[in-house]
Backbone as a ProteinNet text record, in pm:
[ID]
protein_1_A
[PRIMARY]
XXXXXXXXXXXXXXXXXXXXXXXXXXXXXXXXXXXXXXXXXXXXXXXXXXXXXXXXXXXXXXXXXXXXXXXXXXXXXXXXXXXXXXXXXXXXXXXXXXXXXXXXXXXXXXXXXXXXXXXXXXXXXXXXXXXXXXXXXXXXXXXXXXXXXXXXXXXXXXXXXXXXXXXXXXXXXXXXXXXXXXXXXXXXXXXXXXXXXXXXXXXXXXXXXXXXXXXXXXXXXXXXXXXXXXXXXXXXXXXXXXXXXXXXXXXXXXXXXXXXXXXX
[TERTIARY]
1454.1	1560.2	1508	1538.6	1563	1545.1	1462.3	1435.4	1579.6	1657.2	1817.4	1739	1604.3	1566.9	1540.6	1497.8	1485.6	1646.8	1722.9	1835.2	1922.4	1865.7	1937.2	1897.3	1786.4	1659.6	1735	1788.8	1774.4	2004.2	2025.2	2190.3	2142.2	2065.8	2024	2016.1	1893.8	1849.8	1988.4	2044.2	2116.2	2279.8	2268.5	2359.5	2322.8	2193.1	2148.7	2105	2091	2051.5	2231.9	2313.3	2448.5	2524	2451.9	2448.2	2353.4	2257.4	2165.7	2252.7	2371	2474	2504.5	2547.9	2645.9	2573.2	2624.2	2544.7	2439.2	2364.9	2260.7	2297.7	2387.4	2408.3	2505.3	2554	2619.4	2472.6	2380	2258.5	2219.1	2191.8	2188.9	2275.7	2377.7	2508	2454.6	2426.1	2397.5	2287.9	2175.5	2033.1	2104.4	2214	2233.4	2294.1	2380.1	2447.6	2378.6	2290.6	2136.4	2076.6	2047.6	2004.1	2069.7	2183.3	2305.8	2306.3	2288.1	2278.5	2199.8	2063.5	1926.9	1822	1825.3	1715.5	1646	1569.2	1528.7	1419.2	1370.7	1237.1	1217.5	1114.6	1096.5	1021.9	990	949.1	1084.8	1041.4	1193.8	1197.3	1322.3	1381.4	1386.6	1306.5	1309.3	1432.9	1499.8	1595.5	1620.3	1712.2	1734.4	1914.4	1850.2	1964.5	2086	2175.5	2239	2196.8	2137.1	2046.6	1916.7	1914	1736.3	1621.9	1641.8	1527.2	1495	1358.4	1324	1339.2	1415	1454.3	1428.5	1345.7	1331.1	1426.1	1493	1619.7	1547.4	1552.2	1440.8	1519.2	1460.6	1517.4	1601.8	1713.6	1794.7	1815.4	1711.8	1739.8	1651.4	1659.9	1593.9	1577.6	1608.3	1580.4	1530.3	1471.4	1411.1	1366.5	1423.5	1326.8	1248.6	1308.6	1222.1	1125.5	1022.7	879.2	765.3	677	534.2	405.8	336.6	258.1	129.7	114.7	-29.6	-151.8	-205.2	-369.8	-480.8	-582.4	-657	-803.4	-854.8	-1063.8	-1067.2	-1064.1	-1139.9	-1045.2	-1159.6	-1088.2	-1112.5	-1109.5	-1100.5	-1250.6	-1324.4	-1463.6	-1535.5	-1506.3	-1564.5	-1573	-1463.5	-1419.7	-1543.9	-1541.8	-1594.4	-1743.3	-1807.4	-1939.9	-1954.8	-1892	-1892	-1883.8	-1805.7	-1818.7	-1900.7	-1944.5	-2054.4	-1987.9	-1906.7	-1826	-1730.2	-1641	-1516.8	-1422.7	-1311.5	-1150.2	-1102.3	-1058.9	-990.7	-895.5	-782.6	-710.4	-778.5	-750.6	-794.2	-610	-578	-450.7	-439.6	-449	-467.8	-308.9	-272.7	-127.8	-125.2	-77.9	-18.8	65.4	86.6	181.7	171.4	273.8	265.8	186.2	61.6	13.3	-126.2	-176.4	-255.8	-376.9	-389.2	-499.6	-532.9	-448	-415	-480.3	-421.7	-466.7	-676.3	-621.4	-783.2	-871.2	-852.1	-976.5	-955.5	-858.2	-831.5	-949.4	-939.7	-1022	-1150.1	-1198.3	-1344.3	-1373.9	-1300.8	-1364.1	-1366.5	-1309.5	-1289.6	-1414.3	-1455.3	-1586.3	-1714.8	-1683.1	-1816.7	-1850.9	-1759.6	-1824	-1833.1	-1741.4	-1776.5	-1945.5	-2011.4	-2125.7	-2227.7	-2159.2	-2244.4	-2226	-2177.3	-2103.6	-2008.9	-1915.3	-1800.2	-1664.3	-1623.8	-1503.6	-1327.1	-1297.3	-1196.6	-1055.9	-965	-840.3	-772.3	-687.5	-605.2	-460.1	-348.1	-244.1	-176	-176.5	-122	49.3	120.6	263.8	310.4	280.1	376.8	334.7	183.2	190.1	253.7	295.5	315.6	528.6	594.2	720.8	765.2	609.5	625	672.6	643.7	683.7	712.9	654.3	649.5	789.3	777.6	896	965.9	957.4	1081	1249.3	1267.5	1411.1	1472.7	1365.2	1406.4	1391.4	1486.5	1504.2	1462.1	1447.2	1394.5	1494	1582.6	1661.9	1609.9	1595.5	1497.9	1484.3	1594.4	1599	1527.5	1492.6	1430.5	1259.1	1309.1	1146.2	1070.4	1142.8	1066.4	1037.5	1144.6	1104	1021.9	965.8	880.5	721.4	744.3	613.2	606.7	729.9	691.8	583.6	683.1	630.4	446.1	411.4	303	204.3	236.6	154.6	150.8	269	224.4	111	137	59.2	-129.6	-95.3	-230.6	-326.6	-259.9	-260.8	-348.2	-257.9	-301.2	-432.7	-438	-580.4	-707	-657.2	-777.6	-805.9	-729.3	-736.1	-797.9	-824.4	-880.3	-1033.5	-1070.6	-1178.7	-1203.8	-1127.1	-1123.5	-1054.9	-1191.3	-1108.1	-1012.4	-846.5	-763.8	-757	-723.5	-732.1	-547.3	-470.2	-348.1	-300.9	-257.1	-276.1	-105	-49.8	102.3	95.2	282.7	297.4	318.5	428.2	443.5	466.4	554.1	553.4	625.9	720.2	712	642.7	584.2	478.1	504.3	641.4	688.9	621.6	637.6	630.7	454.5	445.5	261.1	261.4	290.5	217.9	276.9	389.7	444.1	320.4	266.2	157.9	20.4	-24.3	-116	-72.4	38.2	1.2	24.5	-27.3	-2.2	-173.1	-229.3	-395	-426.4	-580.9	-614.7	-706.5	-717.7	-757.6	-875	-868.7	-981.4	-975.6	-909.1	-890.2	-783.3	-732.6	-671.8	-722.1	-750.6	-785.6	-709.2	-694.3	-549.9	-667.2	-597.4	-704	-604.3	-591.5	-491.6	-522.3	-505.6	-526.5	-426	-507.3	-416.5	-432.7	-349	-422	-269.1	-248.6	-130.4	9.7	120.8	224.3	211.3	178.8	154.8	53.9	-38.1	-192.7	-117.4	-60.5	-3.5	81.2	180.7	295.3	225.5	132.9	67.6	24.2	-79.6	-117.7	39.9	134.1	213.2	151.9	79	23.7	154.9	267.4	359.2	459.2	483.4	612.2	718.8	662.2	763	872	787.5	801.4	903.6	845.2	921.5	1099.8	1083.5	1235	1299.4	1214.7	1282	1309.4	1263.6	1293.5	1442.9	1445.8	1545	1708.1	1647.1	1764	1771.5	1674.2	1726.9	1621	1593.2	1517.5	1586.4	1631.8	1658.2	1618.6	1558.8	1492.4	1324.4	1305.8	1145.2	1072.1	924	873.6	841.9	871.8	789.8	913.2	994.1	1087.6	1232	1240.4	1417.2	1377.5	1269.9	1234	1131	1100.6	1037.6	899	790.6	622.9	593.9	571.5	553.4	397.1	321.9	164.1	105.8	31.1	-52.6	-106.9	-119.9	-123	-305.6	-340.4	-432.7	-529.9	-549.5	-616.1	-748.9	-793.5	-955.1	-1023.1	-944.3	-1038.7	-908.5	-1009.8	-854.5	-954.9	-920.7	-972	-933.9	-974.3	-902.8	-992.4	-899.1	-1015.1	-1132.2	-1209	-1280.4	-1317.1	-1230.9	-1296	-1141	-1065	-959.2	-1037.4	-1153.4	-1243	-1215.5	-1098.8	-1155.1	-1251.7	-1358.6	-1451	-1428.9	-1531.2	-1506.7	-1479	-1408.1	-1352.5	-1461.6	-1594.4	-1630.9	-1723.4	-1748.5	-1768.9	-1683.4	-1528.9	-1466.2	-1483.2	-1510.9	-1539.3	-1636.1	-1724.5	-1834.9	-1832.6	-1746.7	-1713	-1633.8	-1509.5	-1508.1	-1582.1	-1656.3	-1787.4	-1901.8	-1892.3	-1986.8	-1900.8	-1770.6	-1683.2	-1722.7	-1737.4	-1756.1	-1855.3	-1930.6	-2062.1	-2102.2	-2063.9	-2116	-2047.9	-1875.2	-1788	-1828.8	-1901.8	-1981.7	-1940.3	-1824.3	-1728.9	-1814.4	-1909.9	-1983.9	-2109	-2093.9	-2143.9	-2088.7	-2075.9	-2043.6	-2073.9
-2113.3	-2093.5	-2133.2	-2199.1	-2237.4	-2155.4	-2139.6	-2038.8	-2022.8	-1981.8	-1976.2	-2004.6	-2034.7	-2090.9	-2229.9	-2243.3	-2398.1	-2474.7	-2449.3	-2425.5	-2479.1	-2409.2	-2406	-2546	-2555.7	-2676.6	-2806.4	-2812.4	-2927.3	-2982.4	-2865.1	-2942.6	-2968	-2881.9	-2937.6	-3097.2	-3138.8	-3255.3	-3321.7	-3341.6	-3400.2	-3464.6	-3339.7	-3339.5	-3431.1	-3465	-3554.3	-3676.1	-3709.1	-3818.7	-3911.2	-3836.2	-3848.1	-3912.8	-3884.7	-3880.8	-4019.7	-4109.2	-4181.3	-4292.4	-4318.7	-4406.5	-4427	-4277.7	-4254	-4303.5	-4225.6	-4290.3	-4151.1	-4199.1	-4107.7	-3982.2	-3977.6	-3867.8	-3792.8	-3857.8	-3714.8	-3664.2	-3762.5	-3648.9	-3556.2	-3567.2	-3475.6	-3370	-3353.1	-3274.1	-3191	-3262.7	-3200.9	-3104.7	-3161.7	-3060.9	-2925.1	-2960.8	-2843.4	-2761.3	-2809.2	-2705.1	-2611.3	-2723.4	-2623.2	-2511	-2573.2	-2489.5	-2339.5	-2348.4	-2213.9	-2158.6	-2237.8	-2180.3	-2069.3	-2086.1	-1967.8	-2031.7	-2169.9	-2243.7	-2311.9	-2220.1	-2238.6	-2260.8	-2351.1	-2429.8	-2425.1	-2430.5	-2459.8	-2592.3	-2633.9	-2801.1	-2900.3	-3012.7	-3102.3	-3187.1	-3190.7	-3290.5	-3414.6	-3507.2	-3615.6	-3732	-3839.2	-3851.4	-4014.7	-4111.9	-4205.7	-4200.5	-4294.1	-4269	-4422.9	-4414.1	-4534.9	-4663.4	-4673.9	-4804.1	-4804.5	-4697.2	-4735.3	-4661.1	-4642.9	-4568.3	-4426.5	-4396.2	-4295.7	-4174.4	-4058.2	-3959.9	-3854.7	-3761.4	-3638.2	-3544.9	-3428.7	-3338.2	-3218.6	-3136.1	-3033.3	-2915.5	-2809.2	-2714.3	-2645.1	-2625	-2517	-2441.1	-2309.1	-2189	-2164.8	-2188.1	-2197.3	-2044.4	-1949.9	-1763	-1742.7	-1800.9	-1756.3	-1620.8	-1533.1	-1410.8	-1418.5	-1557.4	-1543.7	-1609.3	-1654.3	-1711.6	-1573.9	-1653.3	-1567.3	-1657	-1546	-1640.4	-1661.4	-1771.2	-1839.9	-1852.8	-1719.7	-1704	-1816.7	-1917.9	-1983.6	-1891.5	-1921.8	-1858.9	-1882.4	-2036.1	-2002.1	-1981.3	-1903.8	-1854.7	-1836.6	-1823.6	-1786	-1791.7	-1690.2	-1661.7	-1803.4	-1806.5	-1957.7	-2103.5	-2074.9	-2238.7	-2220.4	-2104.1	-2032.3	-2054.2	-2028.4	-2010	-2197.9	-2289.3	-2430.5	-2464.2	-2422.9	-2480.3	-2416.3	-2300	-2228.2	-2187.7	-2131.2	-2095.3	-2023.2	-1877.6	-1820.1	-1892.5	-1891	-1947.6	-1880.8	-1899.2	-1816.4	-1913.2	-1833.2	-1957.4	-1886.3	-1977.4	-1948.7	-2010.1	-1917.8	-1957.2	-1968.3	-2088.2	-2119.1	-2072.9	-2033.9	-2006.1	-2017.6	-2090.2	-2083.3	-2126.5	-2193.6	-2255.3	-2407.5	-2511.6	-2638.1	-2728.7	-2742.9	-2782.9	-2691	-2575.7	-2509	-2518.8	-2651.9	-2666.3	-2654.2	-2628	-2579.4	-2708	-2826	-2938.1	-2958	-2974.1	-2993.3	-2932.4	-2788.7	-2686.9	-2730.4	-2749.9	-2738.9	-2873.6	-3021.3	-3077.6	-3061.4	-2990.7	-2974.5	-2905	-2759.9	-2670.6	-2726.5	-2829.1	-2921.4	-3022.7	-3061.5	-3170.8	-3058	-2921.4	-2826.6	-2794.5	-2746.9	-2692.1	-2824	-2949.8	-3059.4	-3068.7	-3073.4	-3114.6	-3010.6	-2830.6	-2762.8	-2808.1	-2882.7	-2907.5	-2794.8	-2748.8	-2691.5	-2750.9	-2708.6	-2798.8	-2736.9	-2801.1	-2752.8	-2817	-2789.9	-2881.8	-2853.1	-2879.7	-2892.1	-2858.8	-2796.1	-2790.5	-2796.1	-2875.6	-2931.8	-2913	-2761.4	-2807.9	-2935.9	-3041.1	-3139.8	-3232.5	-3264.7	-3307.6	-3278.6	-3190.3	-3083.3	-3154.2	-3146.3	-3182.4	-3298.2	-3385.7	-3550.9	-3511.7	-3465	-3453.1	-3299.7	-3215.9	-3076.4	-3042.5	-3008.2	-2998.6	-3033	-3172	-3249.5	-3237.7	-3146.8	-3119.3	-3047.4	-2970.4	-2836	-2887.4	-2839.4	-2828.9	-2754.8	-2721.1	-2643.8	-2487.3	-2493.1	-2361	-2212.8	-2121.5	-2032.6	-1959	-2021.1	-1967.9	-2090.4	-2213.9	-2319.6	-2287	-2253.1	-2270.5	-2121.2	-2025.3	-1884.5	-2005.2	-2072.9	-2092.8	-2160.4	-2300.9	-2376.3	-2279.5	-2174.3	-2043.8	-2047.5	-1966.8	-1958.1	-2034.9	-2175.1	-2271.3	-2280.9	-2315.1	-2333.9	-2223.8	-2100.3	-1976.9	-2009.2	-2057.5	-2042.5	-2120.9	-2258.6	-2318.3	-2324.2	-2255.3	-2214.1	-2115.3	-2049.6	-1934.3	-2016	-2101.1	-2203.7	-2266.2	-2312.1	-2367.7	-2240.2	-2154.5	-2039.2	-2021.7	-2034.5	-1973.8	-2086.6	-2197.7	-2315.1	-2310.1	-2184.1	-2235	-2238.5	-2323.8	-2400.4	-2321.8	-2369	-2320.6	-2387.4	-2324.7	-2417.3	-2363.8	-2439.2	-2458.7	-2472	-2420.6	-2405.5	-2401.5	-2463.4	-2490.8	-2544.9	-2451.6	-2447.4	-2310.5	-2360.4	-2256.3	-2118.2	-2132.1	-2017.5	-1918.2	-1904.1	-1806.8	-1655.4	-1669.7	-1554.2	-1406	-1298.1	-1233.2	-1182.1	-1152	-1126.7	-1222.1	-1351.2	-1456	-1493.1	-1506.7	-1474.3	-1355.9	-1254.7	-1159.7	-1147.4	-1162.6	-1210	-1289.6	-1411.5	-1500.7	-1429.3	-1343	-1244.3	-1180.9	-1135.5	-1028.7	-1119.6	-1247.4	-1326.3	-1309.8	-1307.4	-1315.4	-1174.8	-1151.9	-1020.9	-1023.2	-911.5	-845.1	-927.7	-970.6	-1012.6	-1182.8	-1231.6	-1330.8	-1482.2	-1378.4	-1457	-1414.9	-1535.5	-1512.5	-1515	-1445.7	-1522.6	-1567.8	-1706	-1702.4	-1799.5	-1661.4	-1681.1	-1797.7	-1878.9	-1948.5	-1923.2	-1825.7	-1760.8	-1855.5	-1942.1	-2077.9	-2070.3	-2021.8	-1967.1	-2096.9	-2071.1	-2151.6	-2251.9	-2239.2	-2334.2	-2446.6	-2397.2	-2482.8	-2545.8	-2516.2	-2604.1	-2637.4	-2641.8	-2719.4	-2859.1	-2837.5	-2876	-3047.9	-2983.8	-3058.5	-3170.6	-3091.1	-3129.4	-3283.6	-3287.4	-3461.4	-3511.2	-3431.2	-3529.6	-3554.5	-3458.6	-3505.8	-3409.5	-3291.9	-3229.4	-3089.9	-3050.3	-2975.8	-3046.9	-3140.7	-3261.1	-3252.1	-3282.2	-3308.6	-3161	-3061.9	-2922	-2907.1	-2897.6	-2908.2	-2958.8	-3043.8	-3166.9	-3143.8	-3009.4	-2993.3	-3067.3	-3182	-3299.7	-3201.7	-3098.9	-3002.9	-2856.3	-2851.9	-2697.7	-2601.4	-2473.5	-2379.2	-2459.5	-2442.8	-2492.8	-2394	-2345.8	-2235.9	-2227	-2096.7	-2114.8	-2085.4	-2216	-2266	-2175.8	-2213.3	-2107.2	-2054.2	-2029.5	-1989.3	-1864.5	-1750.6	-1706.6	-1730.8	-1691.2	-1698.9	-1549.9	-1504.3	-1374.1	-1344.9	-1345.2	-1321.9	-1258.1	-1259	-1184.2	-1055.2	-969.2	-822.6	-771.2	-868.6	-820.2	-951.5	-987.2	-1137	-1119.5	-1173.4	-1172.9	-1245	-1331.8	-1434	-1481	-1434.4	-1489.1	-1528.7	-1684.8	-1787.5	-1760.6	-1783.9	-1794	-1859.6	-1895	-1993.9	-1849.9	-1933.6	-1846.3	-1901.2	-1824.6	-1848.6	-1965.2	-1980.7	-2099.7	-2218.1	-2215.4	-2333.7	-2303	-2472.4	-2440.8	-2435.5	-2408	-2441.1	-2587.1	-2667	-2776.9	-2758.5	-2827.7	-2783.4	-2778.8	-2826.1	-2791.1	-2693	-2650.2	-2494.2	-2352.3	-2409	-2313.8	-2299.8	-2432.5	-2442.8	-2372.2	-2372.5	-2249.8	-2124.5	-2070.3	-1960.5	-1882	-2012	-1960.6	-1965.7	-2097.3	-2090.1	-1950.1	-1894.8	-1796.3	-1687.2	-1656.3	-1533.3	-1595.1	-1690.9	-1703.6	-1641.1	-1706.5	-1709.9	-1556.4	-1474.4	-1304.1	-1282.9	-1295.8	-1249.6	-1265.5	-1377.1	-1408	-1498.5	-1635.7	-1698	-1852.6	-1821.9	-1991.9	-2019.4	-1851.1	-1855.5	-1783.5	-1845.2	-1763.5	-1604
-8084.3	-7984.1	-7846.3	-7778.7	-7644.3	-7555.6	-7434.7	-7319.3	-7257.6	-7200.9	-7148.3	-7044.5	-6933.5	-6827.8	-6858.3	-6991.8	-7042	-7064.5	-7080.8	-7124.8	-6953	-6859.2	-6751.8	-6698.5	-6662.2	-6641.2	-6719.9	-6820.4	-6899.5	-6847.9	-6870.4	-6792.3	-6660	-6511.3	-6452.3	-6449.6	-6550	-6529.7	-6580.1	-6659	-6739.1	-6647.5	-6557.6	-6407.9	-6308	-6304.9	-6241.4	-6234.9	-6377.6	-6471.3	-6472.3	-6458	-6432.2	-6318	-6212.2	-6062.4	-6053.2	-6145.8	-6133.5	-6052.1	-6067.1	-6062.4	-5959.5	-5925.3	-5771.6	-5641.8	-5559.2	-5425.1	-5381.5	-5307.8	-5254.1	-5168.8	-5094.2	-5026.6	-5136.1	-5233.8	-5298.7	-5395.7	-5398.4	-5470.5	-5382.6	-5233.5	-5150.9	-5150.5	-5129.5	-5166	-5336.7	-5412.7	-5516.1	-5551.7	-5407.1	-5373.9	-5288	-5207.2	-5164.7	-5226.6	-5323.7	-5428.4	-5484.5	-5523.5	-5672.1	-5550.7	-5415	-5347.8	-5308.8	-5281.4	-5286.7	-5415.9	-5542.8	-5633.8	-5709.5	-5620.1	-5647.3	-5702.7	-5709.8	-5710.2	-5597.5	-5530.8	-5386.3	-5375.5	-5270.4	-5241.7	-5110.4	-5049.9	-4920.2	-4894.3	-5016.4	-4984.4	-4913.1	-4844.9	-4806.6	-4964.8	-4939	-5041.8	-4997.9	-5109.1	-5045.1	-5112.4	-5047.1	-5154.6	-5078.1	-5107.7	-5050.5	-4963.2	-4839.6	-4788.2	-4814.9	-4787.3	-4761.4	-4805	-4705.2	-4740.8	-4801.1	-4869.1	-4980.7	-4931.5	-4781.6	-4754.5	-4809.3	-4793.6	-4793.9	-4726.9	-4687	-4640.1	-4674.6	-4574.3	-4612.9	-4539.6	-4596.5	-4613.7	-4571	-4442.7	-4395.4	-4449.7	-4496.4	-4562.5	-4444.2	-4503	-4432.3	-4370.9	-4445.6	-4428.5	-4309.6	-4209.3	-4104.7	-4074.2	-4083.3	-4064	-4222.7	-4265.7	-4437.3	-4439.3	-4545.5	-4622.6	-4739.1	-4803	-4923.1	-4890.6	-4849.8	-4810.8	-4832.8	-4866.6	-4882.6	-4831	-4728.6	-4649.8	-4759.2	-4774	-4871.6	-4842.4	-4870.6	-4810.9	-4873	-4863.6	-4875.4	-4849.5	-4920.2	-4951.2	-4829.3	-4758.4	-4659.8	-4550.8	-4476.5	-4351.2	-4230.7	-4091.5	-3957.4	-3987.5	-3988.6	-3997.9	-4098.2	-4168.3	-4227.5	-4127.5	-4055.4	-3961.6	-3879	-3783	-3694.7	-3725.1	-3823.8	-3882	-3878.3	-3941.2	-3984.1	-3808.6	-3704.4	-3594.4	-3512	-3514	-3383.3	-3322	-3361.2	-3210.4	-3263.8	-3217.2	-3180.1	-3149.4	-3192.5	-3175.6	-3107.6	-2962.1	-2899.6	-2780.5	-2710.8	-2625.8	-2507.1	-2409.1	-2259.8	-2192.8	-2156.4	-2108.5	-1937.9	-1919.5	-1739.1	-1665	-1621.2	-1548.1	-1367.7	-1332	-1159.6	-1105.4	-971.7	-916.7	-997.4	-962.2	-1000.5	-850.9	-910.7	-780.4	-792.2	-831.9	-811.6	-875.3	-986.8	-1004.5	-1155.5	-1277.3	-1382.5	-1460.8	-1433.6	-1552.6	-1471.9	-1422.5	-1369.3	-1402.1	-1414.2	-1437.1	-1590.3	-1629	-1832	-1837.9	-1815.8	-1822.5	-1771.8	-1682.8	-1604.1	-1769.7	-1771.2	-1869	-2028.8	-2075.8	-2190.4	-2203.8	-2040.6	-2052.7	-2070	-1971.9	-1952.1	-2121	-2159.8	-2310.8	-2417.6	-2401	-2485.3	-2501.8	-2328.6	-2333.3	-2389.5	-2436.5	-2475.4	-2692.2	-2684.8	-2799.7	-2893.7	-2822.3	-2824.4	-2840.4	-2958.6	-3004.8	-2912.5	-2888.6	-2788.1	-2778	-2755.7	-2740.1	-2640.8	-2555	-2452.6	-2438.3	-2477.9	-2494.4	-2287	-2257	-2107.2	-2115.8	-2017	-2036	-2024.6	-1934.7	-1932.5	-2100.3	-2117.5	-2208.4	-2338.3	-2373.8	-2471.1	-2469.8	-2356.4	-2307.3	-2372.9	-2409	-2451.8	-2600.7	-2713.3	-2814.7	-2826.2	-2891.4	-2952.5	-2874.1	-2719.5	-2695.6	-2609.9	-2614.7	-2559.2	-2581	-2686.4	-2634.4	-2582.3	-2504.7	-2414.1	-2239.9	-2231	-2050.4	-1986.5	-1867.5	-1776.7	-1748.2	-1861.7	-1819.4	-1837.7	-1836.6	-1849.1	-1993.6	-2070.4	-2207.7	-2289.2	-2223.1	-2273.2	-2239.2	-2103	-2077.3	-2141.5	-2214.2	-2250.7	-2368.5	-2462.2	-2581.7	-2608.3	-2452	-2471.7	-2464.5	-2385.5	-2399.4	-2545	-2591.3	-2734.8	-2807.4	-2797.1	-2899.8	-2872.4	-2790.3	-2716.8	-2773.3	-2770.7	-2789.3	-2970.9	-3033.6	-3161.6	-3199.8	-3142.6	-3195.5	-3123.8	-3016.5	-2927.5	-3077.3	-3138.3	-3164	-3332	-3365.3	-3506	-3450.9	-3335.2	-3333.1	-3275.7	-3259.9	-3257.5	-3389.9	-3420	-3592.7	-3681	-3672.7	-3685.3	-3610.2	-3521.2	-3490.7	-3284.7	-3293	-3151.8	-3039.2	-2939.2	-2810	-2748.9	-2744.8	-2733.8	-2574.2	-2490.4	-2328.5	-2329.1	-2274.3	-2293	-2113.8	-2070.9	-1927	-1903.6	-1809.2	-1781.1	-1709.1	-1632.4	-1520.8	-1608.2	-1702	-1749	-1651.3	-1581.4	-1482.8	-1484.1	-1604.6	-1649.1	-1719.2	-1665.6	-1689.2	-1858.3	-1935.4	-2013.6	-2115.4	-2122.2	-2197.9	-2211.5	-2131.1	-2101.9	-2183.3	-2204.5	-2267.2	-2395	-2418.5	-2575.6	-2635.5	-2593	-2612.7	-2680.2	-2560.7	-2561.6	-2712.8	-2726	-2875.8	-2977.2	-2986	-3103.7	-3181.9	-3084.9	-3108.8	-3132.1	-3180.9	-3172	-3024	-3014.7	-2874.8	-2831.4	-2727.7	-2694.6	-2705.7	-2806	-2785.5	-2730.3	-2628.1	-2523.2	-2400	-2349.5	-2226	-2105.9	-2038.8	-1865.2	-1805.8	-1703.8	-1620.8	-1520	-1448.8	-1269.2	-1174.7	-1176	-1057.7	-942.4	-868.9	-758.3	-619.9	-626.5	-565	-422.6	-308.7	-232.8	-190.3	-251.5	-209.8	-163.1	-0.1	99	76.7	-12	-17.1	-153.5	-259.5	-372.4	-284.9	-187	-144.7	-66	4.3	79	15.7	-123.1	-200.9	-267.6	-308.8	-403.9	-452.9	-535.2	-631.3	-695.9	-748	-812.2	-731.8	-608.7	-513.1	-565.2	-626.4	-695.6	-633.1	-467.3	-395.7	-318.8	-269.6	-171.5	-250	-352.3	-429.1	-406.4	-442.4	-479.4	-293.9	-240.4	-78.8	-41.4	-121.2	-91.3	-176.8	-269.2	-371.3	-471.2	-470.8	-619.6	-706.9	-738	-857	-836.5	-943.6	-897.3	-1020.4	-974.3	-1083	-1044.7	-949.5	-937.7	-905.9	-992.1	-990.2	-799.2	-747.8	-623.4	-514	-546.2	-450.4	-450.3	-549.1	-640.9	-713.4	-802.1	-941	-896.4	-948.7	-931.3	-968.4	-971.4	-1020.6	-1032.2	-1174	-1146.3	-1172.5	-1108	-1094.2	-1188	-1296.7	-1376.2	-1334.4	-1352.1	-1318.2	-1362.2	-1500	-1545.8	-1554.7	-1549.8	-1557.1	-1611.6	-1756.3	-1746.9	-1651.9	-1603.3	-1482.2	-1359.6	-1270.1	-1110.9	-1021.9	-1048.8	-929.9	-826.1	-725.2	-556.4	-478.2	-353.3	-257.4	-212.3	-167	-50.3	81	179.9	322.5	354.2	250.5	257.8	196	111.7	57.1	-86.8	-165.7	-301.6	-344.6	-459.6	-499.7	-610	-644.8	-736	-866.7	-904.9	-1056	-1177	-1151.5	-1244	-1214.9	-1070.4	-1033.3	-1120.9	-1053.6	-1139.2	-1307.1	-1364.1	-1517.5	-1568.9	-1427	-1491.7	-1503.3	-1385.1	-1424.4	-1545.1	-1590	-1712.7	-1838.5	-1826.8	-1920.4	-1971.9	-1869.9	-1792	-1888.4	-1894.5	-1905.1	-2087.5	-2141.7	-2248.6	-2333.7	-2271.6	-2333.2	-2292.8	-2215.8	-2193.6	-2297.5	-2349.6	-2418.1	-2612.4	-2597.3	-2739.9	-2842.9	-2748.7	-2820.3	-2835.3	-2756.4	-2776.2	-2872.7	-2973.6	-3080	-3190	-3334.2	-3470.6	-3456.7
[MASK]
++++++++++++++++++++++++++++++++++++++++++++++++++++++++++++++++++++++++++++++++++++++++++++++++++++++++++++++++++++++++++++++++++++++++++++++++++++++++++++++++++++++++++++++++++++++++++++++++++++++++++++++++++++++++++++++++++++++++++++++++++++++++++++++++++++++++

């Protein structure tokens, strides 16, 4: 006798072997049926479109309950041990203008040269793909936090010090970030660098516009900046003198290596 799951499986196929004929988007149509039906996958379906190509069909259920997260042998502590080093983010936050991409690269070359594996997550760079379809509205820009922290969060967990450098100026969203990691391994680090001296500077012309009204919602200007409260590390001038960026790199170097992340 026949499994009644073998049984189910075989009109399945036989439904589709049927369909060999038709056109491609009603086999699609036919993946989503089986899919409503309780035969559910979270792989994409791959299928042909129109014209022959190859097309992958992204699963649906975009709020999923049925998923189970898939633990692998190795892990966090294994990467960690294979690279020398603690996975943790260092999250740079200030004005636009205050110095954020700069210190991310000073502190990216400082530990390269201790041979420290590291990556960069730069808001604007980040805007070019991951999330380029979000705008500057404030329900865009919490979600571009989001996104950012998750994946900050995947490369700690991989090992690497990910350097995550954006205004982020909401204190809420910054700290949503913070409880993605375990304790200790996010770092803030304030560049409390004052209005006038980022306006002053402005390198992209981006103050100049917001001045002018052609920007509106600009951190600083219309937008609020809400200052970190707790900061493991808060740069500031002294005397009205920045220090050099790879001065400042040392200091967070410095907060590292006491903290115990620039070794397994």
């Amino acid at each position: 006798m026949v499994p009644i799951c073998d049984r189910a499986f075989s009109r399945l196929l036989e439904q589709w072997r049927a369909l060999e004929r038709g056109t491609s988007m009603v086999k699609l149509k036919w993946f989503d049926n089986l899919h409503q039906s309780g035969f559910n996958s979270n792989d994409d379906v791959i299928a042909n479109d129109s014209n022959g190509k190859s097309i992958h069909q992204m699963p649906t259920n975009v709020n999923s309950t049925n998923i189970v997260w898939h633990k692998c042998s190795i892990e966090k502590m294994d990467r960690q041990e294979l690279l020398q080093q603690k996975g943790c983010v260092i999250w740079i936050t200030g004005l636009s203008g205050s110095g954020k991409s700069t210190l991310a690269c000073a502190l990216s070359r400082g530990l390269h040269a201790r041979g420290k594996l590291t990556y960069i997550l730069d808001g604007d760079n980040v805007r070019h793909g991951l999330n380029r379809d979000l705008s500057f509205k404030a329900e865009d820009r919490a979600e571009n936090i989001r996104r950012i922290g998750e994946v900050a969060k995947l490369f700690a967990d991989a090992g690497v010090i990910c350097i995550a450098s954006l205004i982020s100026p909401y204190r809420m969203d910054r700290d949503a970030c913070r409880a993605l990691l375990p304790e200790g391994d996010f770092m803030e680090v304030f560049m409390d660098v004052p209005l006038q001296v980022c306006e002053a500077r402005d390198p992209k012309g981006l103050y100049k516009l917001a001045r002018a009204g052609k920007i509106k919602g600009f951190t600083g200007i219309d937008d609020p900046y809400e200052p970190p409260l707790n900061s493991e590390i808060v740069l500031q001038q002294k005397e009205g003198v920045c220090a050099s960026p790879s001065d400042l790199a040392e200091t967070v170097i410095s907060y590292l290596e006491e903290k115990g992340y620039l070794k397994a």
